[in-house]
C-alpha positions as CSV (number, residue, x, y, z in Angstrom):
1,X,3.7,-9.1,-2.1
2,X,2.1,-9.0,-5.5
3,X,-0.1,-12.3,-6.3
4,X,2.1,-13.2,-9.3
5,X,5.4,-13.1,-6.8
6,X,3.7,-15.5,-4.5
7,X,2.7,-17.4,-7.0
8,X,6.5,-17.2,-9.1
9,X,7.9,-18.0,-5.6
10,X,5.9,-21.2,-5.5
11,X,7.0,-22.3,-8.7
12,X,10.6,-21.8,-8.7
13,X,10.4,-23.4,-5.4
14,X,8.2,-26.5,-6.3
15,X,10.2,-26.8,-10.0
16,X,13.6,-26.0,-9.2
17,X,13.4,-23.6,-11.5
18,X,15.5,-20.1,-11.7
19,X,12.9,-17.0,-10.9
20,X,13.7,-15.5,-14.0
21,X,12.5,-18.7,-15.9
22,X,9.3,-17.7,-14.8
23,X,7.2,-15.4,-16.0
24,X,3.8,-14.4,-16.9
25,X,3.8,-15.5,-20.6
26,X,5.7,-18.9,-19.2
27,X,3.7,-22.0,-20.1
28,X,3.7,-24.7,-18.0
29,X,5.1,-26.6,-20.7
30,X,8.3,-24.6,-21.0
31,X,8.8,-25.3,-17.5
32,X,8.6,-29.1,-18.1
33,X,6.1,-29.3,-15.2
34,X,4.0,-33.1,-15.7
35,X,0.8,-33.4,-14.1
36,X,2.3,-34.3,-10.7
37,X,4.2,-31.6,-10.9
38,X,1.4,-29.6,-11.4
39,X,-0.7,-31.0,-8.7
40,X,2.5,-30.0,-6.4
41,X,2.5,-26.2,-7.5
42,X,-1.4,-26.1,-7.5
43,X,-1.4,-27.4,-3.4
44,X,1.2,-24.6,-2.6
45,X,-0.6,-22.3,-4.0
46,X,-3.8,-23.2,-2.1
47,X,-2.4,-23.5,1.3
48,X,-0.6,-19.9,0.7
49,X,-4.0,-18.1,-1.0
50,X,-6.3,-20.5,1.1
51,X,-8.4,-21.2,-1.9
52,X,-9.5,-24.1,-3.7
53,X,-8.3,-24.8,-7.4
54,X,-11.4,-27.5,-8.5
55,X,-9.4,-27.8,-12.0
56,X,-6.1,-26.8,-13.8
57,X,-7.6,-27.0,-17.1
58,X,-7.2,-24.3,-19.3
59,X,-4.2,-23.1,-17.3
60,X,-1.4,-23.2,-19.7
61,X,0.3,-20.2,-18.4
62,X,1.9,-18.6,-15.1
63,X,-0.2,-15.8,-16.0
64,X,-3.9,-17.9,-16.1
65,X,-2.8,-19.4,-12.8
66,X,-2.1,-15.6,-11.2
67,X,-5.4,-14.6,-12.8
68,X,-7.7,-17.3,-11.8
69,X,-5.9,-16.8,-8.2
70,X,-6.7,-12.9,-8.0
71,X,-10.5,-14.0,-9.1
72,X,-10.6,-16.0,-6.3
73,X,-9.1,-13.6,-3.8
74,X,-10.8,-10.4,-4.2
């Protein structure tokens, strides 16, 4: 499975959201996701790529989190 699938799957699962709500050019802002919410999508997504995130900042959008994921996986 592709990182961004993974990483969509995480999302809609952590957010409630529908998958289709969430796509590469989705901010996180569109998805009303606070900081906590945040946090929550940002653990999943360590346990599942065992990486560590040190920030968020500067991710805005599904599509910084699936890049800055990839970085750290290859």
């Amino acid at each position: 499975m592709a990182v961004f699938e993974k990483v969509q799957a995480i999302i809609v699962e952590e957010l409630g959201k529908e998958t289709e709500e969430v796509q590469l050019t989705t901010t996180f802002e569109d998805l009303d996701a606070d900081s906590l919410d945040l946090f929550q999508v940002i653990s999943e997504i360590e346990d599942e790529f065992d990486i560590q995130i040190d920030s968020e900042e500067g991710m805005t959008t599904v599509a910084d989190l699936v890049a800055y994921v990839e970085k750290e996986t290859n």
